[in-house]
C-alpha positions as CSV (number, residue, x, y, z in Angstrom):
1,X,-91.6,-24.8,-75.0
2,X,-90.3,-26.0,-78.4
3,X,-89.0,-29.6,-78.7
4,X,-84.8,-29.6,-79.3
5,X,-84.4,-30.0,-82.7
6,X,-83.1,-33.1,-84.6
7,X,-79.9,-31.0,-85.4
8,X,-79.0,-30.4,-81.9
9,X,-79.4,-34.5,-80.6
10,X,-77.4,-35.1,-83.1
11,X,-74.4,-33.0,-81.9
12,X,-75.2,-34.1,-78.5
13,X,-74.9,-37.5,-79.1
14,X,-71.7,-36.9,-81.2
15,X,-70.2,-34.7,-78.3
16,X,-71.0,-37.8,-76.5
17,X,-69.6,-40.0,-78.2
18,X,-66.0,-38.4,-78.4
19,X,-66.1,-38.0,-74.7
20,X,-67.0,-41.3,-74.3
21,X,-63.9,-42.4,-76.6
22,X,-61.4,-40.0,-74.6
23,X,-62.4,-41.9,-71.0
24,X,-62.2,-45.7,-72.6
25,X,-58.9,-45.2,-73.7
26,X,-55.9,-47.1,-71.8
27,X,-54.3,-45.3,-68.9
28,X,-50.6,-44.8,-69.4
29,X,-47.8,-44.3,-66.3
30,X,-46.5,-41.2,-65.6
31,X,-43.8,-39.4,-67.3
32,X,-40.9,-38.9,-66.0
33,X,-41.3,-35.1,-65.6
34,X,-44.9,-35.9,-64.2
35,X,-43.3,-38.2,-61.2
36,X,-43.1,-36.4,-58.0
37,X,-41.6,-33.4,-60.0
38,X,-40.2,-31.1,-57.2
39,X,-42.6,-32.8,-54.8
40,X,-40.1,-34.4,-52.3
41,X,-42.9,-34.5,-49.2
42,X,-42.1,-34.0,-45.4
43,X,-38.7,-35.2,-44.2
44,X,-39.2,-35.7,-40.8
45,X,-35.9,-35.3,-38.9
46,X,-37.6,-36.2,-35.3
47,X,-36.4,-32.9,-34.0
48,X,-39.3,-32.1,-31.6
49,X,-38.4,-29.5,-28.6
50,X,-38.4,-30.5,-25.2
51,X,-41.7,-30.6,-23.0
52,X,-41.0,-27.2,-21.4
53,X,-41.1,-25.3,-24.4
54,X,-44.8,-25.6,-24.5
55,X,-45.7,-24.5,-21.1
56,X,-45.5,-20.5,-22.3
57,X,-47.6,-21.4,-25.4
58,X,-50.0,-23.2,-23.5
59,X,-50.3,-21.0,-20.7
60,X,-50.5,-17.6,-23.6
61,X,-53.1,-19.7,-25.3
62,X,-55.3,-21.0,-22.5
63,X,-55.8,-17.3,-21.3
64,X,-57.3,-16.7,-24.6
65,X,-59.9,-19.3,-25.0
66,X,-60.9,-19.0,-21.0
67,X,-61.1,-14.9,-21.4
68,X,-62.1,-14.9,-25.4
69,X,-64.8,-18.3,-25.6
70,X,-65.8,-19.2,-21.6
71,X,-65.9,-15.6,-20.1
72,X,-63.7,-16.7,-17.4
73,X,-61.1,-15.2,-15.3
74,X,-59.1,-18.3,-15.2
75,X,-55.3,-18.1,-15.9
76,X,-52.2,-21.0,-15.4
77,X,-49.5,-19.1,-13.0
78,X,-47.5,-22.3,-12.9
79,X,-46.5,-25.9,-13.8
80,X,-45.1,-28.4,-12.0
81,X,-44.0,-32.1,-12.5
82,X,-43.5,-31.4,-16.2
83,X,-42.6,-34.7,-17.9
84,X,-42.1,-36.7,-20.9
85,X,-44.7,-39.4,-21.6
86,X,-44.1,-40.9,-24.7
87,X,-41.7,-39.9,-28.4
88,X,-42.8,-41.3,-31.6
89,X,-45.1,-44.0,-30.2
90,X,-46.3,-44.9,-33.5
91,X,-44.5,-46.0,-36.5
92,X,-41.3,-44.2,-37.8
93,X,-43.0,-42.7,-40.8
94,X,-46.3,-40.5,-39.0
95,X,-45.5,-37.2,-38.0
96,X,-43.1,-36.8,-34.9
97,X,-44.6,-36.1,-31.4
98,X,-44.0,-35.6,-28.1
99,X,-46.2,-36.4,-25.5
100,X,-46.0,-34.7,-22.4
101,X,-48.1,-34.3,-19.1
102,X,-48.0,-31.2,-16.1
103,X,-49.5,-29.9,-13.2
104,X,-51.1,-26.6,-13.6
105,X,-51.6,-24.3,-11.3
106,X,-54.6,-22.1,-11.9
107,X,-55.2,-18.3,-10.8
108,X,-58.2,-20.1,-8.5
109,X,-55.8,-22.3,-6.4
110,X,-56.5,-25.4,-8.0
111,X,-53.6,-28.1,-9.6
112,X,-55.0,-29.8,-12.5
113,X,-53.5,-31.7,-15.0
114,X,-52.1,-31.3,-18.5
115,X,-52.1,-33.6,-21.3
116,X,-49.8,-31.6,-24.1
117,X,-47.7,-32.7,-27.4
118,X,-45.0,-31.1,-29.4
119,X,-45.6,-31.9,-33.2
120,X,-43.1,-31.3,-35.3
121,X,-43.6,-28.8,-38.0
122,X,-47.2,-28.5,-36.8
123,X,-47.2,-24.8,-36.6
124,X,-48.5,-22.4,-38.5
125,X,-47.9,-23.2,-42.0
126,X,-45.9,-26.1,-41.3
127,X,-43.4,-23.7,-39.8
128,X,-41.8,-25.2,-36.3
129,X,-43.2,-27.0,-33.7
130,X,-47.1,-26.9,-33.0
131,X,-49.0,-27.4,-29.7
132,X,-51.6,-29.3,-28.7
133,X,-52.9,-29.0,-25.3
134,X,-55.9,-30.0,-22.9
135,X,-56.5,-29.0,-19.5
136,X,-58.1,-31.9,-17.5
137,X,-61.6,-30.7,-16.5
138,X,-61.8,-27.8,-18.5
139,X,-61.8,-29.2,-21.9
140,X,-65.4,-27.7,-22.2
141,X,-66.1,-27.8,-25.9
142,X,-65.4,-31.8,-25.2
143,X,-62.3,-31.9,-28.3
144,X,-60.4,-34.0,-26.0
145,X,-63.1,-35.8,-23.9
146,X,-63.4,-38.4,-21.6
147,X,-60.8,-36.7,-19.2
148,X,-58.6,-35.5,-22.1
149,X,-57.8,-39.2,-23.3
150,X,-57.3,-37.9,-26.6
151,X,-54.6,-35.8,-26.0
152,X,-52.8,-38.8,-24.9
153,X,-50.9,-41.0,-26.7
């Protein structure tokens, strides 16, 4: 293997040197064209749909992790004692929720609960409201564990 030649360090070190002299120099503000330029973020209006519009979305999508992931026949038939927990328990600027619980009734005649939010603009691409949900004993990949405590506020 042949040693680089002297020609060669040399423009290394000069390409160095340059790069060197770009990243020392003072940073400058933004421009005005570069300041949130059509970037106007999330305007939240707090317009989050009532608890029972979840239940069909839950229901539709507990079917298809129990059938798709767990092999299991299990399927909700029913809620009951659907209610509002808590809206916007956080600061006014983090994203609104809704925070509901439910009794669901299962295909194998057990009531469990439901720990659910509405999230608004959480839905696919950012379009309406998005879902989260945890049945209470059957959160089986443990997302939500102890007892689905993190599906609550």
């Amino acid at each position: 293997m042949r040693a680089p030649s002297l020609k060669s360090l040399r423009f290394v070190a000069v390409l160095g040197l340059m790069f060197g002299a770009l990243t020392l120099g003072e940073a400058k503000a933004a421009n005005p064209l570069e300041m949130n330029f059509w970037l106007s973020g999330p305007r939240y209006d707090g317009t989050v749909a009532d608890c029972d519009r979840a239940l069909p979305t839950i229901a539709t999508q507990f079917w298809e992790k129990e059938s798709s992931f767990w092999n299991s026949p299990l399927k909700i038939t029913g809620f009951s004692a659907v209610r509002e927990v808590a809206f916007r328990p956080w600061q006014s600027d983090n994203i609104p929720r809704r925070y509901c619980a439910a009794d669901a009734i299962l295909n194998d005649g057990k009531v469990r609960k439901v720990h659910f939010s509405l999230i608004e603009d959480g839905g696919f691409a950012g379009y309406g409201n998005g879902v989260e949900w945890c049945v209470v004993g059957l959160d089986r990949n443990w997302a939500y564990n102890p007892a689905c405590r993190a599906a609550k506020p």
